[in-house]
N, CA, C and O atoms as a Tripos MOL2 file, in Angstrom:
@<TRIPOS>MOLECULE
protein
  252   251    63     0     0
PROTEIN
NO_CHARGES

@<TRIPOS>ATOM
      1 N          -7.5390  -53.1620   50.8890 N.3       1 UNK1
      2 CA         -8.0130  -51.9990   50.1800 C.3       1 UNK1
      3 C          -7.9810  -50.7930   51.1230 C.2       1 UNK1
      4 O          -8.2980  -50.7860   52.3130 O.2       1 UNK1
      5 N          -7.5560  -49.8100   50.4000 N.am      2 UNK2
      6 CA         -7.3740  -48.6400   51.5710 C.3       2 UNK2
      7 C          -8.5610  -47.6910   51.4390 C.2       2 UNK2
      8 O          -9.1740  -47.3840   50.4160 O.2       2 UNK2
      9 N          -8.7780  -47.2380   52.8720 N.am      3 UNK3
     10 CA         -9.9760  -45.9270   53.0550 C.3       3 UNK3
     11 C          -9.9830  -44.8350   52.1070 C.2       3 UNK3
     12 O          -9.0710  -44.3060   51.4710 O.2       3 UNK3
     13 N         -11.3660  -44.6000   52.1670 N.am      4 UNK4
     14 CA        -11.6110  -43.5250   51.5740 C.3       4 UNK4
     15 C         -11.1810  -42.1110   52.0430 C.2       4 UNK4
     16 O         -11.2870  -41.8170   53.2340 O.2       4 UNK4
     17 N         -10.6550  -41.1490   51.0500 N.am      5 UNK5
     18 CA        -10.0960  -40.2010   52.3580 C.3       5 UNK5
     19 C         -11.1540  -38.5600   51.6620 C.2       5 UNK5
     20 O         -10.9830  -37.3490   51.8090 O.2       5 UNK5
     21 N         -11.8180  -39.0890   51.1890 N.am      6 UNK6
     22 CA        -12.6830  -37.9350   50.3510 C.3       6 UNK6
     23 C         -13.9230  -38.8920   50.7120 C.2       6 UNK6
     24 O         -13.9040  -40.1180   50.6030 O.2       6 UNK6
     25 N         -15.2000  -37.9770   51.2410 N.am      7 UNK7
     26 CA        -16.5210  -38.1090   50.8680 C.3       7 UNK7
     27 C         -17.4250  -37.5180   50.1990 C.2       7 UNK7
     28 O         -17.0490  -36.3460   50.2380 O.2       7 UNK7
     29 N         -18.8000  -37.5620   49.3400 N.am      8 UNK8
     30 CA        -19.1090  -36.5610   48.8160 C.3       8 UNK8
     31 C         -20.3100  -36.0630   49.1870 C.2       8 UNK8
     32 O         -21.2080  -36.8840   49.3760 O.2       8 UNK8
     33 N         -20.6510  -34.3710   49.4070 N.am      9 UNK9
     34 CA        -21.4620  -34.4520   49.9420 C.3       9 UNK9
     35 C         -21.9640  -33.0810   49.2030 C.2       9 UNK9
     36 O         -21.1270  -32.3590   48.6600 O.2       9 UNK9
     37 N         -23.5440  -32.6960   49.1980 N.am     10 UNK10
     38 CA        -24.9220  -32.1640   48.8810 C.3      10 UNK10
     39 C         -24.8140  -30.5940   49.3760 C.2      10 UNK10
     40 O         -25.1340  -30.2990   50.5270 O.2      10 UNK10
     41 N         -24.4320  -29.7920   48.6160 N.am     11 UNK11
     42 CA        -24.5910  -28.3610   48.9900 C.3      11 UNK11
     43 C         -25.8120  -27.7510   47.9190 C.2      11 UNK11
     44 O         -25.9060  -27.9020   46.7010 O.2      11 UNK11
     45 N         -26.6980  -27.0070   48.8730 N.am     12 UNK12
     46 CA        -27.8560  -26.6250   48.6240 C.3      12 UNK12
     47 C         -28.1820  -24.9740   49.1110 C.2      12 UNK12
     48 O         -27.6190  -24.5800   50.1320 O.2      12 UNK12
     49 N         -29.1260  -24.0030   48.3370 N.am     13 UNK13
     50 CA        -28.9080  -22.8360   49.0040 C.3      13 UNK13
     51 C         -29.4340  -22.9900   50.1720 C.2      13 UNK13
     52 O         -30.2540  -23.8890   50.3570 O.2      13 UNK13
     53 N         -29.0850  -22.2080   51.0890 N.am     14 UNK14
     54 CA        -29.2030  -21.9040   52.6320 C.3      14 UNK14
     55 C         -30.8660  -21.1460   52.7330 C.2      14 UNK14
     56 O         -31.6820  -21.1840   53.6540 O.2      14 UNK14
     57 N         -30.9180  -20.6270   51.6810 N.am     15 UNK15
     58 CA        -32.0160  -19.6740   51.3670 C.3      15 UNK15
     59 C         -33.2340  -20.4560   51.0070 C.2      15 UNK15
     60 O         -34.3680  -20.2960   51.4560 O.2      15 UNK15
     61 N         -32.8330  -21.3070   50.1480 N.am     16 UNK16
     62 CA        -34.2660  -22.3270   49.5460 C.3      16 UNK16
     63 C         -33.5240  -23.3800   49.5830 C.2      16 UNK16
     64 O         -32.5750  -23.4510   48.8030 O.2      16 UNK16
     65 N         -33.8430  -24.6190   50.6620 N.am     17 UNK17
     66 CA        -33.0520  -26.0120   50.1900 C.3      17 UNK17
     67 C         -34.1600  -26.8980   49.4980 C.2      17 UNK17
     68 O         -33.6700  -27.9830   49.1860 O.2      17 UNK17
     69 N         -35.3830  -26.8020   49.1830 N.am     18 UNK18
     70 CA        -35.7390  -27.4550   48.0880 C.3      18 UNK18
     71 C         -35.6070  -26.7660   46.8680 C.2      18 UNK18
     72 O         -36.5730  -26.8290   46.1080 O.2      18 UNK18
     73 N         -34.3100  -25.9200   46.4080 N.am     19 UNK19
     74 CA        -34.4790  -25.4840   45.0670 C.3      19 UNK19
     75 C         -34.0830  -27.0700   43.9550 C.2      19 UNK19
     76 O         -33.7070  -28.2380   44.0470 O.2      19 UNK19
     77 N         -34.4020  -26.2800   43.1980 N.am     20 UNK20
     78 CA        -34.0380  -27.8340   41.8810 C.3      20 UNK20
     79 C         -32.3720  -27.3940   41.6860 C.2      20 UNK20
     80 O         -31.9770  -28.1320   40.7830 O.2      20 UNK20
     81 N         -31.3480  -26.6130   42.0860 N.am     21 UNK21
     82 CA        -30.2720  -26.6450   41.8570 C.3      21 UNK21
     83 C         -29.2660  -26.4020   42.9890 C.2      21 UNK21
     84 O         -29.3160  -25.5240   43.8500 O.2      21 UNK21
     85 N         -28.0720  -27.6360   42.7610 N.am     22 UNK22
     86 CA        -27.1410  -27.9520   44.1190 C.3      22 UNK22
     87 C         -26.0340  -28.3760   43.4010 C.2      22 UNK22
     88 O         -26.0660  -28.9010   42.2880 O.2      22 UNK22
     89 N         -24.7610  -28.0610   44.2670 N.am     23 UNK23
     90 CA        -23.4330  -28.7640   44.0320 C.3      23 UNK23
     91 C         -23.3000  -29.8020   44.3960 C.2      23 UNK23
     92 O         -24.1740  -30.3970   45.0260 O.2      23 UNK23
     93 N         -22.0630  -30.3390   44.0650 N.am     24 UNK24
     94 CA        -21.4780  -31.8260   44.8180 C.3      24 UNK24
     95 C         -20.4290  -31.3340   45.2570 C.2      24 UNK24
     96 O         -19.7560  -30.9120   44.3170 O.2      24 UNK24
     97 N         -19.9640  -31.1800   46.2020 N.am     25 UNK25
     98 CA        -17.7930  -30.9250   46.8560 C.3      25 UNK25
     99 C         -17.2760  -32.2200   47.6040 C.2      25 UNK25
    100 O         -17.9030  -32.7370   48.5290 O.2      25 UNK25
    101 N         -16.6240  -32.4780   47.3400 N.am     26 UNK26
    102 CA        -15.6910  -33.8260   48.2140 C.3      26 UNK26
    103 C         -15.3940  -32.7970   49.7670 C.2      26 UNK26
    104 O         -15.3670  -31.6380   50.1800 O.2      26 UNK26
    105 N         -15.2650  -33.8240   50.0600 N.am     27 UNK27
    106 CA        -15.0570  -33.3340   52.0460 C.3      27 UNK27
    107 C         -14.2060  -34.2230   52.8300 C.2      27 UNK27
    108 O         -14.6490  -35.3460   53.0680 O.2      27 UNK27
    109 N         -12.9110  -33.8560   53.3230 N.am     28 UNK28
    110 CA        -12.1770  -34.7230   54.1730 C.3      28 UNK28
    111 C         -13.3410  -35.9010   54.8270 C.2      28 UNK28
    112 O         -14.5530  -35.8260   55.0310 O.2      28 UNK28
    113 N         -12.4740  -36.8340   55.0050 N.am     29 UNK29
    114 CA        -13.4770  -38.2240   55.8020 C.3      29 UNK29
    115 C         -13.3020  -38.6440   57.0040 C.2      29 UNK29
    116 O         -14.0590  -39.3710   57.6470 O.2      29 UNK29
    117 N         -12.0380  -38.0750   57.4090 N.am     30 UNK30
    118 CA        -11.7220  -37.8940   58.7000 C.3      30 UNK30
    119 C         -10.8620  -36.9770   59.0860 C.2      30 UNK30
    120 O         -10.6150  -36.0760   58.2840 O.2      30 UNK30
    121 N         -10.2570  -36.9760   60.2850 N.am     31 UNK31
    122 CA         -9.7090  -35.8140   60.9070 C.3      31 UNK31
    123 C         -10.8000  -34.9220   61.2180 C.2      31 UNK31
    124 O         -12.0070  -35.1570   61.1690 O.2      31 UNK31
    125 N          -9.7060  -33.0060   61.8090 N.am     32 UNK32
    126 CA        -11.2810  -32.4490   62.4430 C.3      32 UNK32
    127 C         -11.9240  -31.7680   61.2250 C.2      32 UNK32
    128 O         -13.1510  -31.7540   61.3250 O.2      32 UNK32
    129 N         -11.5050  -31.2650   60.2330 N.am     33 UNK33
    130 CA        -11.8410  -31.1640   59.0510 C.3      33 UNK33
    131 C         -13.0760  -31.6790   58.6370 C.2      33 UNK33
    132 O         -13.9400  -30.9650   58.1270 O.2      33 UNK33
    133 N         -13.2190  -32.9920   58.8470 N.am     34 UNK34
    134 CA        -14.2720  -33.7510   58.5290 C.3      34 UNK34
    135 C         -15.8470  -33.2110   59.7360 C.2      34 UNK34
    136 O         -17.0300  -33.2630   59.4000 O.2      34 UNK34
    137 N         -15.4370  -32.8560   60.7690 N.am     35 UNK35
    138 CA        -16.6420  -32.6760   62.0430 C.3      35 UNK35
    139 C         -17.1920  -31.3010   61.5430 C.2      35 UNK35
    140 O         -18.0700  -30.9360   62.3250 O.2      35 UNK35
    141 N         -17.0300  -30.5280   60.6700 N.am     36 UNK36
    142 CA        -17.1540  -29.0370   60.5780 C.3      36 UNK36
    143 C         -17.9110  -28.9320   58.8370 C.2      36 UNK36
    144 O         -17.4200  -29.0880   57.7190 O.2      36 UNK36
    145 N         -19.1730  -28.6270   59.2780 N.am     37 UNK37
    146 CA        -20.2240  -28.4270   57.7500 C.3      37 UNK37
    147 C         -19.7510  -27.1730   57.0590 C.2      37 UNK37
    148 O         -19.3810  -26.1290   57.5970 O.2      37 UNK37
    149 N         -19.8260  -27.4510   55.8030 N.am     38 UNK38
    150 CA        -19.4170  -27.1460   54.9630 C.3      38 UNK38
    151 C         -20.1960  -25.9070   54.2280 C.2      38 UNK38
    152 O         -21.2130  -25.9820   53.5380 O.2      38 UNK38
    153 N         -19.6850  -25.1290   54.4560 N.am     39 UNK39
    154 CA        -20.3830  -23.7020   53.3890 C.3      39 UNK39
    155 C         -19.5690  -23.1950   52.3030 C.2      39 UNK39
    156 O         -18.3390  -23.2350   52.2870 O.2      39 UNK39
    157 N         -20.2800  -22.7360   51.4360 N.am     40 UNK40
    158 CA        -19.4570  -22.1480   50.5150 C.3      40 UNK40
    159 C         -20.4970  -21.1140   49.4310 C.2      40 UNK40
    160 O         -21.5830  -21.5140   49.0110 O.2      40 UNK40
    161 N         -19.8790  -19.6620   49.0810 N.am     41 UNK41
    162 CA        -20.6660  -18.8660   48.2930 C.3      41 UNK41
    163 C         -20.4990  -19.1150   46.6780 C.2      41 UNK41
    164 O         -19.5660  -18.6700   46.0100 O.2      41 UNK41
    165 N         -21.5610  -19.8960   46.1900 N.am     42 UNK42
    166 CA        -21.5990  -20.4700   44.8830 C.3      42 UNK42
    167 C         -22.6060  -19.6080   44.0940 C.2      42 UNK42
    168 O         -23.4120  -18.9810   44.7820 O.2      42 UNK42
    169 N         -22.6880  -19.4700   42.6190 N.am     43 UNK43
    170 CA        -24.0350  -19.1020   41.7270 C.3      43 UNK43
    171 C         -25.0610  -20.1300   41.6210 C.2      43 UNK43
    172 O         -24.9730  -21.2600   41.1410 O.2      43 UNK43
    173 N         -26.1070  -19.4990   42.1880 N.am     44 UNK44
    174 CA        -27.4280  -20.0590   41.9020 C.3      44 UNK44
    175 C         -28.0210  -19.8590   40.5930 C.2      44 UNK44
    176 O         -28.6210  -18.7910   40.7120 O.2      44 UNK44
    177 N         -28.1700  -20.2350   39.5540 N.am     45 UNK45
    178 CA        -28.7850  -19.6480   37.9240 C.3      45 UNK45
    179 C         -29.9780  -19.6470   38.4840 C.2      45 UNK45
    180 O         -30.3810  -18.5080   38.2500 O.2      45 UNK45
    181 N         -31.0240  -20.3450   39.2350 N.am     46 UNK46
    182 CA        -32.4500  -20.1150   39.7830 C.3      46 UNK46
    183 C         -32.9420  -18.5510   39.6970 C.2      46 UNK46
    184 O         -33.9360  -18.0930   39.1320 O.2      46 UNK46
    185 N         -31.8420  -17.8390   40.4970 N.am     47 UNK47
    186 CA        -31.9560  -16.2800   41.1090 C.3      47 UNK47
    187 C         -30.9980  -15.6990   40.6260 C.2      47 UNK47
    188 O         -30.8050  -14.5380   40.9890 O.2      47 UNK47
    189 N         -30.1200  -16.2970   39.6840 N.am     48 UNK48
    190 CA        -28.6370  -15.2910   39.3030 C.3      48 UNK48
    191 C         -28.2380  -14.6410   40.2510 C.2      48 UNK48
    192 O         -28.4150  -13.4300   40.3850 O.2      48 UNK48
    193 N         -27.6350  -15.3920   41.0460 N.am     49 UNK49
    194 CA        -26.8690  -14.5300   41.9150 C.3      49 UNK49
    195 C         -25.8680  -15.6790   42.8630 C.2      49 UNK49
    196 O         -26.2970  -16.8120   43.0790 O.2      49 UNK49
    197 N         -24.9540  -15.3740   43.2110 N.am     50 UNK50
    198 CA        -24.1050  -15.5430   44.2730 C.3      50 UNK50
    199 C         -24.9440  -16.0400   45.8130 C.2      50 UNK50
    200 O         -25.6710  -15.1980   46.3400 O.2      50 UNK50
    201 N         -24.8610  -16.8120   46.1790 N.am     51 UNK51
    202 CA        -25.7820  -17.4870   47.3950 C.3      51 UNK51
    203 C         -25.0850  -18.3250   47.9410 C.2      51 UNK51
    204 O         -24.3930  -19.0840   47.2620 O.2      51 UNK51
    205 N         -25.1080  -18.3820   49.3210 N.am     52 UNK52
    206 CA        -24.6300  -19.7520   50.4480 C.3      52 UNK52
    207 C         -25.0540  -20.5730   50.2130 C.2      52 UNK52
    208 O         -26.2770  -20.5890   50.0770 O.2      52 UNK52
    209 N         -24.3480  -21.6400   50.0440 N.am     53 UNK53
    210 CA        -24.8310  -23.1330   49.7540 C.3      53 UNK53
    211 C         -24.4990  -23.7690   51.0760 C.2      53 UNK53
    212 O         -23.3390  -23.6030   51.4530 O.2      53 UNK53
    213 N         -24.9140  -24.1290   51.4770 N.am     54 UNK54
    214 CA        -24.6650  -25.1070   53.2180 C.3      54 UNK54
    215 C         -24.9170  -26.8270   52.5210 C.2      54 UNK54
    216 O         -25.6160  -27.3020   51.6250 O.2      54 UNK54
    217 N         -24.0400  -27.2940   53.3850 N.am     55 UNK55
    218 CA        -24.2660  -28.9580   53.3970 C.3      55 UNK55
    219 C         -25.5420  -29.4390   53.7520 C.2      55 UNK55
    220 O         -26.4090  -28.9120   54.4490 O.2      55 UNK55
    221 N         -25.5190  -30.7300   53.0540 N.am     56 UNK56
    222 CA        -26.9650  -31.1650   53.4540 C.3      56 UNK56
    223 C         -26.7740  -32.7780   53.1010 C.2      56 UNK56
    224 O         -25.9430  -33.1220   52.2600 O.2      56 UNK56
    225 N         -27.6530  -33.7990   53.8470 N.am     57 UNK57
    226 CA        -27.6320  -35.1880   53.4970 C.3      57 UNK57
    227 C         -27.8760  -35.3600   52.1860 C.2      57 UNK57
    228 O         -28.7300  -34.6840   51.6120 O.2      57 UNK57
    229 N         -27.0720  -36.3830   51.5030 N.am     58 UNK58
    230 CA        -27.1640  -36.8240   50.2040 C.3      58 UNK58
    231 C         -28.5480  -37.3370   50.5780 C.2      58 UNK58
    232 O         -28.9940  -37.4830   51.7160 O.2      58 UNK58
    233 N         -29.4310  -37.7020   48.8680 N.am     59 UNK59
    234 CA        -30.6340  -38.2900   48.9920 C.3      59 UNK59
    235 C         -30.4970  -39.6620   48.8040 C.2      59 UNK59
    236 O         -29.6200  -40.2940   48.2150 O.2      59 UNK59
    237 N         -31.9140  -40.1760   49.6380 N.am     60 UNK60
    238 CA        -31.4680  -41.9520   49.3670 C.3      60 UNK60
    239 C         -31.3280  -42.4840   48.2120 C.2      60 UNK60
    240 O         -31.5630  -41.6450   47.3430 O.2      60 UNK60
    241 N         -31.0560  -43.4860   47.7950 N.am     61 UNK61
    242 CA        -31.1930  -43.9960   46.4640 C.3      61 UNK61
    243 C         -31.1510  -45.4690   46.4750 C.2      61 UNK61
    244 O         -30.3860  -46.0160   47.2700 O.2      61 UNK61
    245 N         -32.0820  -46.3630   45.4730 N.am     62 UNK62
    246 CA        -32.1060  -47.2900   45.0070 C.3      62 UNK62
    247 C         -30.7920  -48.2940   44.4190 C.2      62 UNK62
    248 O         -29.8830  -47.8910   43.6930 O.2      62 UNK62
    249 N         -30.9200  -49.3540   44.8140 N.am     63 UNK63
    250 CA        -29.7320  -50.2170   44.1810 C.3      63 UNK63
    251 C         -30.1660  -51.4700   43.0030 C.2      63 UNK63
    252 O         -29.2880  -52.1620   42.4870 O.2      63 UNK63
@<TRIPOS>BOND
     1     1     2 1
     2     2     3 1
     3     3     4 2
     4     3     5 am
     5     5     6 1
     6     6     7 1
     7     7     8 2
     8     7     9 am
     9     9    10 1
    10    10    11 1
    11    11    12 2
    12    11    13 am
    13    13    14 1
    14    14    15 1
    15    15    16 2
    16    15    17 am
    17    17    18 1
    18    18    19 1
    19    19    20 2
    20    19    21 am
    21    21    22 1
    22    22    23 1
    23    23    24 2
    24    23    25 am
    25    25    26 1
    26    26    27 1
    27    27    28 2
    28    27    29 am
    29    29    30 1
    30    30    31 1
    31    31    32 2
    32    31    33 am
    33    33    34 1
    34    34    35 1
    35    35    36 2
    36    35    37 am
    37    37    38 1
    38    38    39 1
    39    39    40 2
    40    39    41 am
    41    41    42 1
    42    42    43 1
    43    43    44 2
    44    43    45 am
    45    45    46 1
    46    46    47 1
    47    47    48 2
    48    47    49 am
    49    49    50 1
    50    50    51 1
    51    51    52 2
    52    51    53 am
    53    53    54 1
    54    54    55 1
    55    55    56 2
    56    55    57 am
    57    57    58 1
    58    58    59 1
    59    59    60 2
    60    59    61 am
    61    61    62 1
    62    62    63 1
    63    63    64 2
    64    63    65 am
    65    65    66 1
    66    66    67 1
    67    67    68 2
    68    67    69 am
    69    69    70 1
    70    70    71 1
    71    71    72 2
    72    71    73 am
    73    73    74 1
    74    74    75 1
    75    75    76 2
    76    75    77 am
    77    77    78 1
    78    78    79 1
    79    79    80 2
    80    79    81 am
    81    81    82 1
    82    82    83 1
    83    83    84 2
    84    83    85 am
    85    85    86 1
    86    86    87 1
    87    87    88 2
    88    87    89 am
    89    89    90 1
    90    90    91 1
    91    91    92 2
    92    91    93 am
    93    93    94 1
    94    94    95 1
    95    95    96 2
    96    95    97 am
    97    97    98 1
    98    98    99 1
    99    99   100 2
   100    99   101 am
   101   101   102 1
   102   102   103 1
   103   103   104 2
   104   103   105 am
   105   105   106 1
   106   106   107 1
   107   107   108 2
   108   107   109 am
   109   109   110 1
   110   110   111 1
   111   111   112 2
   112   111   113 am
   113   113   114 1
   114   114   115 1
   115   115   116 2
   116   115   117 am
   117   117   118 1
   118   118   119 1
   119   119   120 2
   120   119   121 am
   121   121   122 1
   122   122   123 1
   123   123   124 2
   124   123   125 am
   125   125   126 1
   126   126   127 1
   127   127   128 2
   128   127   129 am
   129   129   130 1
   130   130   131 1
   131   131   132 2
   132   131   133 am
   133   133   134 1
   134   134   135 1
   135   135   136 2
   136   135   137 am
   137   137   138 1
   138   138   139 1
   139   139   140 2
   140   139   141 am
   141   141   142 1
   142   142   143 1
   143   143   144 2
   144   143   145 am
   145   145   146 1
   146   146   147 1
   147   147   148 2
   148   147   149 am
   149   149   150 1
   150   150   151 1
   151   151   152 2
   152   151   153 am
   153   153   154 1
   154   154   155 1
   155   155   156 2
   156   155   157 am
   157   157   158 1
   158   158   159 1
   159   159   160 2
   160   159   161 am
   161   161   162 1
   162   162   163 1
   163   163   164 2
   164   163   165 am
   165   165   166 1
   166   166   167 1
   167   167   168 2
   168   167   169 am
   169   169   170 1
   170   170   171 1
   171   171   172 2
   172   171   173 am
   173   173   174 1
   174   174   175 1
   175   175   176 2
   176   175   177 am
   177   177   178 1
   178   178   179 1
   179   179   180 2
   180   179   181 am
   181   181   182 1
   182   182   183 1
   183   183   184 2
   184   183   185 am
   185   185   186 1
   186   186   187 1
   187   187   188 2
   188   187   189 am
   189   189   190 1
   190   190   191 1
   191   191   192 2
   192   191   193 am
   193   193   194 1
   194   194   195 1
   195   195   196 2
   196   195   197 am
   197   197   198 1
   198   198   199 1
   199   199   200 2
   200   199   201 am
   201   201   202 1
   202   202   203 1
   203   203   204 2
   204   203   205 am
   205   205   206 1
   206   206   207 1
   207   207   208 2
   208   207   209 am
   209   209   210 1
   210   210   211 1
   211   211   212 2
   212   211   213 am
   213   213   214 1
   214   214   215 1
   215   215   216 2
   216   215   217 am
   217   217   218 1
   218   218   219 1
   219   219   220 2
   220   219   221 am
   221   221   222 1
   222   222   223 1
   223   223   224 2
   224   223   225 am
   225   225   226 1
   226   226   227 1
   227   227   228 2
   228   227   229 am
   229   229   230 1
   230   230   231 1
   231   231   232 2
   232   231   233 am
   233   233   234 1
   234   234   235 1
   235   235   236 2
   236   235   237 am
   237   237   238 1
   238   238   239 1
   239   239   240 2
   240   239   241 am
   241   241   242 1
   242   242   243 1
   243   243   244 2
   244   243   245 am
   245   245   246 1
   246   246   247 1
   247   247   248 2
   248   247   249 am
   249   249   250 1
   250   250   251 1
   251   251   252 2
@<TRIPOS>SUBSTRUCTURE
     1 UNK1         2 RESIDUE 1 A UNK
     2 UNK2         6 RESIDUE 1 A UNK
     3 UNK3        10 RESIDUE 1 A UNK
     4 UNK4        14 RESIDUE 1 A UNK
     5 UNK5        18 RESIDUE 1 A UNK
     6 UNK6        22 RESIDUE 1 A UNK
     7 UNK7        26 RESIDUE 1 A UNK
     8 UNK8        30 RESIDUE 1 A UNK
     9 UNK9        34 RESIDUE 1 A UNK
    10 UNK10       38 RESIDUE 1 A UNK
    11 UNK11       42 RESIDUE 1 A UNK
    12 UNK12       46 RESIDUE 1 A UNK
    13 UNK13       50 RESIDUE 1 A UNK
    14 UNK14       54 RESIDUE 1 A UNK
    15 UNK15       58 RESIDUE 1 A UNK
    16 UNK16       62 RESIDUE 1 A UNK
    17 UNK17       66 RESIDUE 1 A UNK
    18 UNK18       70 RESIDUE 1 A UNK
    19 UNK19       74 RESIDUE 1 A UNK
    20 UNK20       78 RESIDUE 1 A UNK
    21 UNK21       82 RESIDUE 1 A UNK
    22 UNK22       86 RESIDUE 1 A UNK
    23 UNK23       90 RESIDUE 1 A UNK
    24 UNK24       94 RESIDUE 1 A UNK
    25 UNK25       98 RESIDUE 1 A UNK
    26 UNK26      102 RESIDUE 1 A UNK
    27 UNK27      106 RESIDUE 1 A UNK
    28 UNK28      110 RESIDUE 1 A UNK
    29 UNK29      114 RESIDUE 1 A UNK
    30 UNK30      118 RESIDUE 1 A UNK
    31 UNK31      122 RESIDUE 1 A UNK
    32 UNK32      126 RESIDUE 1 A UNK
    33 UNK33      130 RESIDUE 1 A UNK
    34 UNK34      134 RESIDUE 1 A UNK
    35 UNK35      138 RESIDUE 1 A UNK
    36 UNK36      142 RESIDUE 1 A UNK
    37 UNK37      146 RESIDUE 1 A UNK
    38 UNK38      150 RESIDUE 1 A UNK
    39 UNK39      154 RESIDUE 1 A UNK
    40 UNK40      158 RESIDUE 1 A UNK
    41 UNK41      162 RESIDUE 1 A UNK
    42 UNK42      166 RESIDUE 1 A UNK
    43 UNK43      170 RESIDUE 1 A UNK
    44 UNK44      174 RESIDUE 1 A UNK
    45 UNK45      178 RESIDUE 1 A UNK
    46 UNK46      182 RESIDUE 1 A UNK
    47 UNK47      186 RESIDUE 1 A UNK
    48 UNK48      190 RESIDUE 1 A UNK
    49 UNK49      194 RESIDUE 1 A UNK
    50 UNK50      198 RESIDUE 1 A UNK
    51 UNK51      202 RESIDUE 1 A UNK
    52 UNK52      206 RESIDUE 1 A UNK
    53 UNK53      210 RESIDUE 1 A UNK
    54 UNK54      214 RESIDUE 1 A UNK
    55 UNK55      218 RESIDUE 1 A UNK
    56 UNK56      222 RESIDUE 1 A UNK
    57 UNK57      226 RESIDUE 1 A UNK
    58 UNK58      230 RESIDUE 1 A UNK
    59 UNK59      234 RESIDUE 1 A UNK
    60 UNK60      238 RESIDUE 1 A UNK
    61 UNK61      242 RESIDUE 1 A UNK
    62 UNK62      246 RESIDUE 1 A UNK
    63 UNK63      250 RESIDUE 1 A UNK
């Protein structure tokens, strides 16, 4: 079975990271691509507006 070459990971505003609203973006899994966190200027509906979302650890979860 072959590697995963996408991971997915937790973008949250930079401004409030406990808001109740976040993206999901896939992220290279290796290479240097992969060593370098991830920002990106997304809409927040919270504040209507345009805001930095920075990476952040997925949350744990139950199996």
């Amino acid at each position: 079975m072959a590697k995963k070459t996408f991971i997915k990971v937790r973008m949250v505003p930079e401004s409030k990271p406990d808001s109740p609203y976040f993206y999901y973006l896939k992220k290279p899994a290796g290479g240097e691509k992969a060593k370098i966190k991830l920002s990106a200027r997304k809409y927040n509906p919270s504040t209507r507006k345009h805001e930095l979302f920075i990476e952040k650890k997925l949350p744990p979860h139950s199996k």
